[in-house]
N, C-alpha and C positions, 0 to 999 in steps of 0.2 A: 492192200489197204484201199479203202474205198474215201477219198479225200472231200466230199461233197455228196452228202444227204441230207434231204432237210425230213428229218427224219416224224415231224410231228403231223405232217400230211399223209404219211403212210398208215392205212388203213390196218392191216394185219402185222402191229407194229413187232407186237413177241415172236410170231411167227417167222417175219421178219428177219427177225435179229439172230435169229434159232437157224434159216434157212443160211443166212450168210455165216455163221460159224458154220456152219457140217461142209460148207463150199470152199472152205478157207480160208477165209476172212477172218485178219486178228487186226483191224484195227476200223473203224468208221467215224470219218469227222464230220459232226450233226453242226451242220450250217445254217444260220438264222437270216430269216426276211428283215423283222422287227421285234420292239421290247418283248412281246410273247412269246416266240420261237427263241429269242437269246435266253430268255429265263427258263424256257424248257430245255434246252439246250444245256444248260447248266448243273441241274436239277439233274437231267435223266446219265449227265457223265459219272454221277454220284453212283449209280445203281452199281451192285460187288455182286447181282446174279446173274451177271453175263458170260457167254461164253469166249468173248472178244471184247476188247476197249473201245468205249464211246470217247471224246474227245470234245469239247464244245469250243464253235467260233461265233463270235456275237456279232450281231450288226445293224443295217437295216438299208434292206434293198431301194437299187433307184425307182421298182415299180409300185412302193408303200410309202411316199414322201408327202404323208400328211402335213401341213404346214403346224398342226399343234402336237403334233408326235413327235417330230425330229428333235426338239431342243431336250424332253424328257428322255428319248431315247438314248442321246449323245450321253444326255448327265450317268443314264442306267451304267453304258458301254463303259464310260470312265471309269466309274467306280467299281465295277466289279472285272475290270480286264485284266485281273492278277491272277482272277480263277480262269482265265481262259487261253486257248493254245494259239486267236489269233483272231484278227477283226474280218467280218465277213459274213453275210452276203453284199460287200459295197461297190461301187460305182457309177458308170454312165450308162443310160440305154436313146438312143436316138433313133430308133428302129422304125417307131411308128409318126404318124406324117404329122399328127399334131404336137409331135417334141420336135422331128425334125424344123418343121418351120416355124418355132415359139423359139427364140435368144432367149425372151425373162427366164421359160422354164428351162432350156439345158444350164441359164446358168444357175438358177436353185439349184439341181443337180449338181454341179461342179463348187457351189458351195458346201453342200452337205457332203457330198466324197472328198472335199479338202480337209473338213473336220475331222473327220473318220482316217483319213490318212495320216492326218498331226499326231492323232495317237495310237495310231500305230509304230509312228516312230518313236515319239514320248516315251512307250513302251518296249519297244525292240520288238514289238509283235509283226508275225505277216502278219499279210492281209491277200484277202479271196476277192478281186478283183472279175466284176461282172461289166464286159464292154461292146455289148453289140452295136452296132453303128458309129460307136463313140470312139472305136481303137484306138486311133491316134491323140483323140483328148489324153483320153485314161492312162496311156503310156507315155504321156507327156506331164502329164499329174504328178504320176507317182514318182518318175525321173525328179523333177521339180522338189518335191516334197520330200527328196530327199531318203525317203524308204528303204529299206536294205533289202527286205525280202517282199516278192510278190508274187501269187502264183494266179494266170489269168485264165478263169474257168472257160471252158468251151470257147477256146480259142479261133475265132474264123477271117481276125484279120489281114490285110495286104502283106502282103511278103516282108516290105520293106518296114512295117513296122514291129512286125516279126520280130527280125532280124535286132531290129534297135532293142527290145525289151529284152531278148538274151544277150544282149553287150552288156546289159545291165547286170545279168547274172539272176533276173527273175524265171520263173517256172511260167510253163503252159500246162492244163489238167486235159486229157483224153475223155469225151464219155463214148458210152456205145452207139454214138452217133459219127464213129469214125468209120461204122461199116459201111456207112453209103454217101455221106455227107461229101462232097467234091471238095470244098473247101476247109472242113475240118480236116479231110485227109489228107490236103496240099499241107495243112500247119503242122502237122505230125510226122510226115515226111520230112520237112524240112527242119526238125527242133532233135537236137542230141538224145540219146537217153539220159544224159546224164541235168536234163532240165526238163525232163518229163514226170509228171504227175498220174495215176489213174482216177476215174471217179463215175459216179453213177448221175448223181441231179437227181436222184431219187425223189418222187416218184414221176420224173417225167416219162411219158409216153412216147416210147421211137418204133415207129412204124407198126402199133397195135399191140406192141410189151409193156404193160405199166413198170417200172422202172425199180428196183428193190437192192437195197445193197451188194448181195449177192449176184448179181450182174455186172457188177463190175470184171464178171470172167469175160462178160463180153467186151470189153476195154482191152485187157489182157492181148487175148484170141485175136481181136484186129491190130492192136499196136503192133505184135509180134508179129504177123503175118505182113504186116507193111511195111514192116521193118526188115523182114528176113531174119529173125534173131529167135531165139528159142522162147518159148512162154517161161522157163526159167529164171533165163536172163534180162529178162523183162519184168518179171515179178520181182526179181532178185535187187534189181537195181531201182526200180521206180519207190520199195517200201524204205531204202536206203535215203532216198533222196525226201522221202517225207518225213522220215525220222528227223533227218537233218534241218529241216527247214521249219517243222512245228516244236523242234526238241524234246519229243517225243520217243515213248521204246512201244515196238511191237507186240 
């Protein structure tokens, strides 16, 4: 399963979808920025000419935090989060110098990922958890907020917060940036299989590959090989653990 595509930036989308069935891929959860991508997201889990299941998570990322979007977005997310397997793409990002040094805007931010996180518990839904710079907010959020399930995309956090977010019993997601990434491959080293995720970020670009569902063998190929464990047992268990956590079948 490839837990994290945002599948409506992808260029050669049939093809796409075409190339990750013949690779093995029976399942892609089509992850949204904003109102657009949630309702596409939606919309395309409908489609029965696939050769793999689409899945749709709604949300709206911390890097789309229009001050006249968020409120219609939240209303969209609410009302339609019964069609969906889970709230997402949300959070914190403090990455860049001008959130870093702005309190007002990280705290927008941490208002808008507290709304987003209320209903996901409201609902019993995960939520897809985006926290670069922010880690220890975002895993202090969702702790707080109460959350039952969270799975934290491309996880490159301090150890120690690591650590706290799996006492919670939340997931980290792998992308093919665990082949070279120092720090993604410290969080995957050190997180069980048994709270491990695979995923793509489709179509992001790792080291001059645009990014496509069916890449996610490259997730696979490195977890297992970091791991020491067989690409089976790695397949075997990571689509187990998505199943379980979206209540989802492959």
């Amino acid at each position: 399963m490839d837990v994290h595509a945002h599948l409506e930036d992808i260029t050669d989308l049939e093809g796409a979808i075409r190339r990750a069935a013949e690779a093995g891929v029976v399942v892609v959860i089509a992850v949204s920025v904003d109102a657009s991508s949630s309702k596409f997201a939606l919309d395309i889990s409908q489609r029965q000419d696939y050769a793999l299941k689409i899945y749709p998570v709604i949300g709206l990322h911390p890097w789309n935090l229009d001050l006249k979007e968020v409120e219609p977005t939240l209303e969209f997310v609410e009302s339609t989060v019964d069609q969906a397997v889970g709230i997402g793409e949300v959070g914190l990002d403090y990455w860049y110098k001008e959130i870093r040094k702005d309190d007002e805007k990280k705290r927008f931010q941490q208002e808008v990922f507290g709304a987003f996180l209320k209903i996901a518990k409201r609902h019993a839904k995960p939520v897809i958890i985006h926290s670069r710079g922010a880690w220890e907010d975002a895993v202090d959020m969702a702790i707080e907020t109460g959350v039952r399930k969270a799975i934290f995309h491309w996880f490159t956090g301090p150890s120690g917060t690591l650590i706290k977010l799996l006492e919670q019993g939340f997931l980290v997601s792998a992308t093919p940036a665990v082949e070279y990434s120092k720090e993604h491959r410290r969080v995957i080293v050190n997180t069980p299989l048994e709270s491990l995720l695979l995923e793509t970020d489709s179509p992001v670009n790792y080291r001059g590959l645009e990014s496509e569902p069916a890449h996610v063998a490259r997730s696979l190929l490195a977890v297992a090989a970091l791991k020491g464990l067989s690409e089976n047992t790695v397949a075997e268990k990571t689509t187990q653990n998505a199943s379980r956590i979206f209540g989802i079948e492959p």
